[in-house]
C-alpha positions as CSV (number, residue, x, y, z in Angstrom):
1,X,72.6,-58.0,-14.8
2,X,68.7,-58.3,-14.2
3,X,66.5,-56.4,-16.6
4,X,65.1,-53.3,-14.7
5,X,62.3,-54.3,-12.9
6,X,60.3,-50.6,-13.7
7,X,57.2,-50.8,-15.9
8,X,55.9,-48.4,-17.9
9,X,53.2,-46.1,-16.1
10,X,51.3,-48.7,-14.0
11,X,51.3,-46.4,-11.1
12,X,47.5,-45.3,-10.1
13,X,47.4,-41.2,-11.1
14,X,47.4,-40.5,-7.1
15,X,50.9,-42.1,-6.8
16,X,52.8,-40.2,-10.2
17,X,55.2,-37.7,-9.9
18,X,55.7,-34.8,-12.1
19,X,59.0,-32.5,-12.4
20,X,60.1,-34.0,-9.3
21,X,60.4,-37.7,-9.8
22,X,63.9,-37.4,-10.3
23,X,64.9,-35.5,-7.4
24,X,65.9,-37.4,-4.2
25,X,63.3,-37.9,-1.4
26,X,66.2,-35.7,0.7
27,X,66.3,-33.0,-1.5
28,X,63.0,-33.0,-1.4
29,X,62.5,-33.1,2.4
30,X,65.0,-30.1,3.1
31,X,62.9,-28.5,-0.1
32,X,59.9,-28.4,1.8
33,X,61.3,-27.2,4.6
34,X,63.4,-24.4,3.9
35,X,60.1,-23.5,1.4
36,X,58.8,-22.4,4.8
37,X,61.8,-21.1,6.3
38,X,61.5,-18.5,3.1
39,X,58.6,-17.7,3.3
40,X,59.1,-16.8,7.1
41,X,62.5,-15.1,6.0
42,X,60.2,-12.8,3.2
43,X,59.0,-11.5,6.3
44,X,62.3,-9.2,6.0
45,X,61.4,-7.6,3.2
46,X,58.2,-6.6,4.5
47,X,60.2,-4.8,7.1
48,X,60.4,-2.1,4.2
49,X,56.2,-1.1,4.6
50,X,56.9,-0.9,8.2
51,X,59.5,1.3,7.6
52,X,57.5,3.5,5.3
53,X,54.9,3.7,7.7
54,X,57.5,5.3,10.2
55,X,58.4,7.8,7.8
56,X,54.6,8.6,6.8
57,X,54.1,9.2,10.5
58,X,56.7,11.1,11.1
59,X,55.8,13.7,8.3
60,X,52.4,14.1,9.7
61,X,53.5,14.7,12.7
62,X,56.6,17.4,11.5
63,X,53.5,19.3,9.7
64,X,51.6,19.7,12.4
65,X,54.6,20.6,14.9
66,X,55.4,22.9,12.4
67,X,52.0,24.6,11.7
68,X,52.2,25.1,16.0
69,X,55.6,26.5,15.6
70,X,54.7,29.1,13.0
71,X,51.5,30.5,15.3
72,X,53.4,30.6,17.9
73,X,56.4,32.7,16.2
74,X,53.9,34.7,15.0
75,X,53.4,36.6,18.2
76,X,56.3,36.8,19.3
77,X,58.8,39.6,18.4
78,X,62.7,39.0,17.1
79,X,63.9,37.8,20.8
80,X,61.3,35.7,21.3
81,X,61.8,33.9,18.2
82,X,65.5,33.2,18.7
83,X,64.5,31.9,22.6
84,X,61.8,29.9,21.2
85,X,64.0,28.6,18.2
86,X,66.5,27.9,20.9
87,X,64.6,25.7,23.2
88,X,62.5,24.1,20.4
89,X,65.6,22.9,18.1
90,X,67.5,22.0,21.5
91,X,64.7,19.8,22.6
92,X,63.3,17.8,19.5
93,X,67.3,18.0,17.8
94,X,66.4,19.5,15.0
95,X,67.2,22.8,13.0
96,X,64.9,25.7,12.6
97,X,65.4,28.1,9.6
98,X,63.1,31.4,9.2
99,X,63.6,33.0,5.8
100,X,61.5,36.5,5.0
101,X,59.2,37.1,2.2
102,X,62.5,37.9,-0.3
103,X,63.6,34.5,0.5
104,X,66.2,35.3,2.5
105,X,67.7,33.4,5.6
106,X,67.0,35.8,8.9
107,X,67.0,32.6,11.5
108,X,69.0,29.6,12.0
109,X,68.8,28.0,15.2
110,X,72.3,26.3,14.3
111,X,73.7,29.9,14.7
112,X,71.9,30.5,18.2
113,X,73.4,27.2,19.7
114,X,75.5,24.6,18.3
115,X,73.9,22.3,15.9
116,X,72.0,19.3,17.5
117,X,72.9,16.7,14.8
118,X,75.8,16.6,12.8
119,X,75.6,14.9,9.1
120,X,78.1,12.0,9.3
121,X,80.7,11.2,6.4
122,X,80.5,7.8,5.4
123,X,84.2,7.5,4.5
124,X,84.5,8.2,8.4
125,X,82.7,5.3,9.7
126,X,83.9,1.6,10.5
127,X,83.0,-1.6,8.1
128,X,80.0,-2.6,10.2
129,X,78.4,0.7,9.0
130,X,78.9,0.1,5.4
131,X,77.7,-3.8,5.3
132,X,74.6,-2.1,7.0
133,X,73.8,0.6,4.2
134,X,74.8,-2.3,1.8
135,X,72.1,-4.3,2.8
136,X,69.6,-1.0,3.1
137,X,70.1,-1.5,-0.2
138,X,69.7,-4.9,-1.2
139,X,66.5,-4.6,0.5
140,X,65.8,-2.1,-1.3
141,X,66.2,-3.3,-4.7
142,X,64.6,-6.8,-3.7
143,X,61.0,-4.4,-3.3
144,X,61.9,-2.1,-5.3
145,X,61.6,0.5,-3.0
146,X,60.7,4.4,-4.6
147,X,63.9,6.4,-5.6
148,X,64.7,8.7,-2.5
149,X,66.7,11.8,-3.2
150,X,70.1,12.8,-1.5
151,X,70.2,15.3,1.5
152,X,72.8,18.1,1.2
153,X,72.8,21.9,2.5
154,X,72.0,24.4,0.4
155,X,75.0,26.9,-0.5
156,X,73.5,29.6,-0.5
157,X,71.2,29.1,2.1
158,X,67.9,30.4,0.7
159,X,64.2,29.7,0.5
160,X,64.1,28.9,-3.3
161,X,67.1,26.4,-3.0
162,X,64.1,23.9,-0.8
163,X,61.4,22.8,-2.8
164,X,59.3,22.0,-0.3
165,X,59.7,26.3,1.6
166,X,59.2,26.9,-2.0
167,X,56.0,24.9,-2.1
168,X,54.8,26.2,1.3
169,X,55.2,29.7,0.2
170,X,52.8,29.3,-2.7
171,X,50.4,27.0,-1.3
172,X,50.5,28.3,2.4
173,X,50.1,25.0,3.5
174,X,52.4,22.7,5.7
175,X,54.4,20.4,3.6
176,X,57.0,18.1,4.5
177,X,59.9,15.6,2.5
178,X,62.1,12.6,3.5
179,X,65.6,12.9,2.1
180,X,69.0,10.6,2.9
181,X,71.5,12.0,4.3
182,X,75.1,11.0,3.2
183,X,74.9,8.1,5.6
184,X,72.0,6.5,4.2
185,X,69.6,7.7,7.8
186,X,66.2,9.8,7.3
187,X,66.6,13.2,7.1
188,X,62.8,15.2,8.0
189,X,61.8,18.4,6.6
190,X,59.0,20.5,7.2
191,X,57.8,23.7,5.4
192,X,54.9,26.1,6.5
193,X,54.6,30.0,5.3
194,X,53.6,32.1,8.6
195,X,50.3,33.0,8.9
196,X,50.6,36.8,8.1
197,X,52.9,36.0,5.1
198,X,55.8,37.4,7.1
199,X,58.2,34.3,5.7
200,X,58.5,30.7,5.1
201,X,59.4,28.3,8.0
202,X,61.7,25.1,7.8
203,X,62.7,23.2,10.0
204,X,64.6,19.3,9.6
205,X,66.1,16.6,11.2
206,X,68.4,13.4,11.1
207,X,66.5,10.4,11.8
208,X,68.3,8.1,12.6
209,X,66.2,6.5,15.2
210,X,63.9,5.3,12.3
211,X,67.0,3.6,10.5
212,X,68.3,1.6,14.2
213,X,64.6,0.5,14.8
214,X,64.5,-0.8,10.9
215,X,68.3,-2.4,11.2
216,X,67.4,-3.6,14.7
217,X,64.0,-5.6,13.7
218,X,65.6,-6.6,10.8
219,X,68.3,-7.9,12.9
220,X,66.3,-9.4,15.6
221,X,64.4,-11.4,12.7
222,X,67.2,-12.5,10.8
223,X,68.2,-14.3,13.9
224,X,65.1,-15.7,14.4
225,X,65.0,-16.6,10.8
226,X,68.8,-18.2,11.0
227,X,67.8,-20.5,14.2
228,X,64.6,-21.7,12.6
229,X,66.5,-22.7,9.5
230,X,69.3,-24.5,11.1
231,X,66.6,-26.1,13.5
232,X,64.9,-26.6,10.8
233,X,68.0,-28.0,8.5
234,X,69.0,-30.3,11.4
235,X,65.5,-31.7,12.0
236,X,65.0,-32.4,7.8
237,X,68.4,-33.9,7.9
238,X,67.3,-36.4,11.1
239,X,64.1,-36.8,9.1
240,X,65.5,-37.9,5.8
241,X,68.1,-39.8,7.4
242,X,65.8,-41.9,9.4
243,X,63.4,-42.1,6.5
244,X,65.8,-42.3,3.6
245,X,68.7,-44.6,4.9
246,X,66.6,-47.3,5.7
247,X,64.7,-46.8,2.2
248,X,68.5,-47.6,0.4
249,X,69.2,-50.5,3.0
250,X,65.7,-51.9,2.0
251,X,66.3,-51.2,-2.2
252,X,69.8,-52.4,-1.8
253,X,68.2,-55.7,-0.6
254,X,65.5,-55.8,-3.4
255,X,68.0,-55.4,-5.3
256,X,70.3,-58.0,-4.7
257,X,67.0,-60.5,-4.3
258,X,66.0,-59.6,-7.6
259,X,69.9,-60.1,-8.9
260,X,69.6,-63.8,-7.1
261,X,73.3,-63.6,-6.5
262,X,72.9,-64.9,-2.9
263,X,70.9,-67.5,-2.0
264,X,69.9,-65.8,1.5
265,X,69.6,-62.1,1.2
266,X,68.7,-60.9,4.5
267,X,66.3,-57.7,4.1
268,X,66.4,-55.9,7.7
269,X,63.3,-55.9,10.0
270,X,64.0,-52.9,11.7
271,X,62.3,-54.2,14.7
272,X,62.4,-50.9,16.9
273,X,60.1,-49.0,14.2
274,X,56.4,-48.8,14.5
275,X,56.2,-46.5,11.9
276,X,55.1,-47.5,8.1
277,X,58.5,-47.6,7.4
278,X,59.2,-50.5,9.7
279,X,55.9,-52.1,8.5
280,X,57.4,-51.7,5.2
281,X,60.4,-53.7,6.1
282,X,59.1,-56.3,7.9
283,X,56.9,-56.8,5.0
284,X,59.8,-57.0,2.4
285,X,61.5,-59.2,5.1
286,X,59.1,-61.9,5.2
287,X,58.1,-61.4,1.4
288,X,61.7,-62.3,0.8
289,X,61.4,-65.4,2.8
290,X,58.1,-66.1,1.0
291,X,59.9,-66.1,-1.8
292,X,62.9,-67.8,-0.6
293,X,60.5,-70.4,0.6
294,X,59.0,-71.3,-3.3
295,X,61.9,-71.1,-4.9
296,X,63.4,-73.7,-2.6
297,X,60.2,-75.5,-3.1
298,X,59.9,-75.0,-6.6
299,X,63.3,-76.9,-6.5
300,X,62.7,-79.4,-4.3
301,X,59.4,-79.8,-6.6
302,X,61.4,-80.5,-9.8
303,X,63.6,-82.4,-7.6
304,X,61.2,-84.9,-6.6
305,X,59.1,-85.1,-10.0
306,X,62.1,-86.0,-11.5
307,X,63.0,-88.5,-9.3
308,X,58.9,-89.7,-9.6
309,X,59.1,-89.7,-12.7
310,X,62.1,-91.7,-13.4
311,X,60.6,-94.8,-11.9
312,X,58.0,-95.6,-13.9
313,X,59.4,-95.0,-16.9
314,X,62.6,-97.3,-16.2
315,X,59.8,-99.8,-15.3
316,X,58.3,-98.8,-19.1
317,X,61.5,-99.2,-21.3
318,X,62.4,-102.0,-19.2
319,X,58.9,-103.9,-20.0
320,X,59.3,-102.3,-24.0
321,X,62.3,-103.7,-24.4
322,X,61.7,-107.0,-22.5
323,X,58.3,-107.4,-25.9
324,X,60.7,-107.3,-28.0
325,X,63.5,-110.2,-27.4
326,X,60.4,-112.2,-25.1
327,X,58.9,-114.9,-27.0
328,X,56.5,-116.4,-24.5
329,X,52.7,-115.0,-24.7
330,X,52.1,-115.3,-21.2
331,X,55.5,-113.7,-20.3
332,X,54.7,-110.8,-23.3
333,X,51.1,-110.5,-21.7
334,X,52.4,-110.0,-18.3
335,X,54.9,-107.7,-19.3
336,X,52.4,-105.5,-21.7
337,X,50.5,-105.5,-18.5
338,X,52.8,-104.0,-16.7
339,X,53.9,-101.2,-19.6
340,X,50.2,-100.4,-19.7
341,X,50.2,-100.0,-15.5
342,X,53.2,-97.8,-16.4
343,X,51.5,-95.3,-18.5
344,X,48.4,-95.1,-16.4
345,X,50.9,-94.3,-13.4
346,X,52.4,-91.4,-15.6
347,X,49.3,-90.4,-16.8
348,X,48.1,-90.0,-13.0
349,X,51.6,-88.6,-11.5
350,X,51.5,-86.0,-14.8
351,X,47.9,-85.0,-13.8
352,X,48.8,-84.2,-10.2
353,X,51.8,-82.9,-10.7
354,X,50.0,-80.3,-12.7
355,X,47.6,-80.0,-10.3
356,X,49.7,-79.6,-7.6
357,X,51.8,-77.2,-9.6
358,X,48.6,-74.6,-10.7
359,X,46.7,-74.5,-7.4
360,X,48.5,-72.2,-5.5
361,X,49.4,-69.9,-8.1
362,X,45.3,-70.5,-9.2
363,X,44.0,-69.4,-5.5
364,X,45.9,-66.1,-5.9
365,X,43.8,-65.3,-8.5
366,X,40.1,-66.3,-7.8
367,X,37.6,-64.8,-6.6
368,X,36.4,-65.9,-3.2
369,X,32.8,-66.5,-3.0
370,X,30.5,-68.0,-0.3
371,X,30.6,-71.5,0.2
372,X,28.0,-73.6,2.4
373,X,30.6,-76.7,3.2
374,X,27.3,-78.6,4.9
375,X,25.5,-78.5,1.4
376,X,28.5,-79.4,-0.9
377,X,29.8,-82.3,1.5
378,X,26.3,-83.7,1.2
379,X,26.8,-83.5,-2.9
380,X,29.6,-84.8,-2.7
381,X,29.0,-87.9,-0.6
382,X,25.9,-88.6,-2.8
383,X,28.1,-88.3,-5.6
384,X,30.6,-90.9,-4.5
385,X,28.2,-93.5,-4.0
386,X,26.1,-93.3,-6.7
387,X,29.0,-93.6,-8.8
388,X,30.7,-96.7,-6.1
389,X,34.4,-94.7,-5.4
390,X,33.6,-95.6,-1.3
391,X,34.9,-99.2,-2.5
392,X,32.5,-100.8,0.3
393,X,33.2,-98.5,2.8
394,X,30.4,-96.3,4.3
395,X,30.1,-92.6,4.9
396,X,27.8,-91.1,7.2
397,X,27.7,-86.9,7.5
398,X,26.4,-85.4,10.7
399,X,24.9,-82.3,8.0
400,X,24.5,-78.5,10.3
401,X,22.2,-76.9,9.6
402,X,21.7,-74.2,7.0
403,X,24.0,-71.4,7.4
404,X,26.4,-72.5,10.3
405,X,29.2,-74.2,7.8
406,X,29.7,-71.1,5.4
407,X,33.1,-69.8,4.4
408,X,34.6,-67.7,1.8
409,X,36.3,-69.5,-1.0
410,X,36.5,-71.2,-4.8
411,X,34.3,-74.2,-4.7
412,X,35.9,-76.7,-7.0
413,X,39.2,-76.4,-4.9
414,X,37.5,-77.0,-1.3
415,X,35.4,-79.5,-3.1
416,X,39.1,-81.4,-3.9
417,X,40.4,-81.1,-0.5
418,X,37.6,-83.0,1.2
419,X,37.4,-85.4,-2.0
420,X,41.3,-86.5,-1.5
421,X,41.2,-86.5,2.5
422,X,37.5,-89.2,1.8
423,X,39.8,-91.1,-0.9
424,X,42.9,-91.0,2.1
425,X,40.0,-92.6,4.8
426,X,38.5,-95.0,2.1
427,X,42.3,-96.5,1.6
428,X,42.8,-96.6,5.1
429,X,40.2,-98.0,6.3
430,X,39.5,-101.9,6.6
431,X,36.5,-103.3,4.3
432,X,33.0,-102.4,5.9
433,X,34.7,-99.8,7.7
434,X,32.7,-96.1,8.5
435,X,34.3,-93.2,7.6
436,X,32.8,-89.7,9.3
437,X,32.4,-86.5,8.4
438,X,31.7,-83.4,10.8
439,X,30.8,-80.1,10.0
440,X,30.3,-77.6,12.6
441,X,31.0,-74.0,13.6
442,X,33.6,-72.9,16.6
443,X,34.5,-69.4,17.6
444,X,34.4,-67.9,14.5
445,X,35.9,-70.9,12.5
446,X,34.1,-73.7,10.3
447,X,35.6,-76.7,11.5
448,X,35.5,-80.0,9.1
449,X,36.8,-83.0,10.6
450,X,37.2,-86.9,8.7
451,X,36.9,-89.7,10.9
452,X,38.1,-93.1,9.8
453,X,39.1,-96.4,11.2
454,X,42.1,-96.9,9.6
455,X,45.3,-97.7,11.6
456,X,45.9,-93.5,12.5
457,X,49.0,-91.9,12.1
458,X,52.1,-91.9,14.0
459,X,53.5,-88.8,15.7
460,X,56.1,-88.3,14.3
461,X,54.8,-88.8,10.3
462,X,51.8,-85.9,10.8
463,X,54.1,-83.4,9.2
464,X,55.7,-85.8,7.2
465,X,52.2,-86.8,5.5
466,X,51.5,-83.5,4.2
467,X,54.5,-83.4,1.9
468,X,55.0,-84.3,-1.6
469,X,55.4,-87.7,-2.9
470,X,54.9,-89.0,0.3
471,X,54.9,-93.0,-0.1
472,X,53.4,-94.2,3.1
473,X,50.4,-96.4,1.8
474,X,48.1,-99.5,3.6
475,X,49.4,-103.0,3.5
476,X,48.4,-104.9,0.8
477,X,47.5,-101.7,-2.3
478,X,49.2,-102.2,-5.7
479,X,51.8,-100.0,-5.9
480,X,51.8,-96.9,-7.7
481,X,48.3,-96.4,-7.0
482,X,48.5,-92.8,-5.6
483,X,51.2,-90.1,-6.9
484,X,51.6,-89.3,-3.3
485,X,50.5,-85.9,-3.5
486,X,47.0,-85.7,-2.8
487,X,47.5,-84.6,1.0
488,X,49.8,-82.2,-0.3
489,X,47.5,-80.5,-2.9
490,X,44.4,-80.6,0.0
491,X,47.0,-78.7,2.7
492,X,48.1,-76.0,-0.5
493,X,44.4,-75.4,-1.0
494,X,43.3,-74.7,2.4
495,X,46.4,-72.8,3.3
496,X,45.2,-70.7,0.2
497,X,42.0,-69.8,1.7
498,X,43.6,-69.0,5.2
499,X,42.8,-71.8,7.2
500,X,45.3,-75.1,8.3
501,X,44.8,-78.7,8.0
502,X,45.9,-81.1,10.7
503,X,45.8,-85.2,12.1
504,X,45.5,-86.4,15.5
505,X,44.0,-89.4,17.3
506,X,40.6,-90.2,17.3
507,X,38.7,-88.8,20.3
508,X,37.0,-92.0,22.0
509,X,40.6,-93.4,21.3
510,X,39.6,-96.3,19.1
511,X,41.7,-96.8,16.2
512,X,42.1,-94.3,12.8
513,X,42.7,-90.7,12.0
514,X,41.1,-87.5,12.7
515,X,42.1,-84.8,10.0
516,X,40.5,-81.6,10.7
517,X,40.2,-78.6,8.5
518,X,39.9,-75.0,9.9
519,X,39.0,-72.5,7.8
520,X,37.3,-68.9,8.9
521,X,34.0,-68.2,9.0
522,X,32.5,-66.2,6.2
523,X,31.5,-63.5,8.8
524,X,35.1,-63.5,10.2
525,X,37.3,-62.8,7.2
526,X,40.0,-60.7,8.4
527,X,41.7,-61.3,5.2
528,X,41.2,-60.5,1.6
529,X,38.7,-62.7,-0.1
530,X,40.4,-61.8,-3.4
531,X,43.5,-60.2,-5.2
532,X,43.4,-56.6,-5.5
């Protein structure tokens, strides 16, 4: 097993989790969303302040149909209180007591007419009706709604056994109560002494309209409550699945890339998504075959130094062992000659392969700056001659002017790819020979091209060239020379500052190579110029 890849708190603050880190993005998805779906749901038990609201209404408005009732009975003799008793209880379904001064009971409109509401029994009613007063009273306790008291009739039937008649008849005022009947429904009563102090009125009645508006809101809101969350449910699941499931499929694939039990771990694409999560992907995808890519040439890279390696020093032992059984000086010269050609071939293949080895991993890591390519090809080229590395060759530089060559980049390594590509030309090209440099600006791109008249390059080796230990060289150079990896190095460094290197045929057709380096302009940098 791998060690775990997770280090310790090198998150930025924006990106840490608290409490939640350990909770799955799912969880968390349908979390958020049935958060709302609550708080849309609490609108339920604000259905009990709309209730209370009702009720509060209702008792103003029993006081004052009370306080009309009493002036009206108060003109009218004993007949034309029971007839107005009568038709008032029949037409608002509600019961009208009169009790005299004693406290007595001298009018019930339940005994003129039979009662208009009848208190139901709960034992009596069906299932539906007791799941309804159940939840009444979860609601209830979730607001902790104010104790109500229990409705019952008063046996005997007198003013004293109502607190409110008994409040009216001190106060003279209109005062009213809300009591529940046994079924759990409103029941209204009023209280109101008569103007002339000839008794207490009282009237009451059963509610229930107030408790099928509650139940029906409720009702119509628990639906609407129930569809949102299931739409709501369905839509989080869709979401998490389409977020989540391809999240495991791309971790799964980390995984197993990190685990390197498979040499080609393929890390879906997800083609169809233009979402981050298929940028995400596609990213992984070709980071995998990024990586897939150096490993197999970090292989093929110890592969071939071994190999590079291995010749020269056979060719050393082989001349080492030859000093010591050889007894002929000029035979022990040659052959110390040829140890000491050895070494310095080791000593150069151990310098580039180093080189070669640090400069991409290097690039990743500098600090881009600007770089005027007209001004350091001029340095350079006055450089080389003063210190005779042209090997009688001559260089001419057609130098832009100030400003036009100018790129982003790390000068020392742009300085070595032109260096090694004027070292290619130089080898290349027959004695006297002129070797050309262009530097100029195209569409956004510095273009650098090096002209020599060597004998060119065939089709089919222009890719070939590029690579590694690459052992085409001109007729007639000592062997071992050149490590072969100078092309190599120059195409690593200018792929590393987002630009390509290439060889063609010369323009006008005589013979030689054109290599030409494209790199973008300093102004164009579409890129970043340096590791975050």
């Amino acid at each position: 097993m791998a060690p775990a890849t997770d280090s310790p708190e090198n998150n930025p603050p924006s990106l840490r989790l608290g409490w939640t880190r350990r909770v799955s993005l799912t969880w968390r998805i349908l979390a958020v969303n049935v958060f709302a779906i609550a708080m849309l749901g609490g609108g339920l038990l604000y259905l009990d302040s709309y209730r209370e609201q009702i009720i509060q209404e209702r008792l103003e408005q029993e006081q004052q149909s009370i306080w009309l009732l009493a002036h009206a009975l108060q003109s009218l003799d004993r007949g034309g209180r029971e007839a107005m008793v009568k038709a008032v209880s029949d037409r608002y379904d509600s019961r009208i007591r009169l009790y005299n001064r004693a406290g007595g009971l001298v009018l019930d409109s339940f005994a003129l007419a039979p009662p208009t509401y009848r208190l139901r029994d709960p034992s009596e009613e069906p299932w539906q009706r007791h799941a309804a007063r159940l939840l009444d009273q979860g609601f209830d306790w979730l607001v902790d709604a104010q104790r109500v008291d229990r409705f019952a009739e008063r046996r005997p039937d007198r003013m004293r056994q109502w607190p409110e008649a008994a409040e009216a008849a001190r106060t003279g005022a209109a005062t009213a109560r809300m009591r529940y009947a046994p079924d759990r429904t409103p029941m209204i009563t009023a209280a109101i002494a008569l103007p002339r102090g000839d008794g207490v009125l009282l009237t009451s009645y059963n509610a229930r309209d107030i408790t099928r508006i509650v139940r029906a809101e409720r009702f119509n809101l628990s639906m609407i409550v129930l569809a949102t969350a299931l739409v709501s449910i369905l839509f989080s699941l869709f979401l998490a699945r389409t977020i989540v499931r391809p999240l495991r499929r791309l971790a799964s694939a980390a995984v197993r890339v990190r685990l390197g039990r498979a040499r080609e771990v393929v890390v879906p694409r997800l083609p169809s998504r233009g979402d981050e999560i298929g940028l995400l992907a596609r990213s992984l995808s070709d980071m995998s075959m990024a990586l897939r890519q150096k490993i197999d040439a970090t292989e093929a890279f110890a592969a071939d130094v071994s190999h590079e390696l291995k010749n020269p020093l056979a060719s050393l032992r082989s001349a080492l062992e030859g000093l010591g059984s050889v007894k002929d000086e000029g035979l022990r010269a040659q052959l110390f000659e040829i140890a000491c050609s050895d070494v310095r071939r080791l000593d150069r293949l151990i310098t580039d392969i180093s080189e070669a080895s640090r400069v991409d991993a290097q690039l990743t890591r500098t600090r881009f700056e600007p770089i005027d390519l007209g001004e350091m090809i001029e340095n350079l080229l006055d450089l080389r001659r003063s210190r005779g590395l042209n090997h009688g060759r001559e260089t001419a530089f057609a130098r832009p002017r100030r400003g036009v060559a100018v790129v982003m980049g790390e000068g020392t390594r742009l300085e070595r790819v032109i260096s090694n590509l004027l070292d290619n030309a130089i080898s290349f090209s027959p004695p006297g020979g002129l070797v050309r440099i262009e530097a100029t600006q195209l569409r956004g791109r510095v273009l650098v091209r090096v002209i020599d008249e060597g004998p060119g390059v065939e089709p089919s080796e222009r890719e070939a060239i590029f690579r590694r230990f690459h052992s085409a060289r001109p007729e007639g150079e000592e062997f071992g020379q050149h490590s072969g990896l100078g092309l190599a190095i120059a195409r690593t460094i200018v792929e590393g500052h987002h630009g390509t290197i290439t060889v063609a045929d010369r323009d006008d057709g005589a013979p030689g190579a054109v290599f030409e380096i494209c790199l973008p302009a300093k102004d164009q940098q579409e890129l970043p110029i340096s590791p975050a």
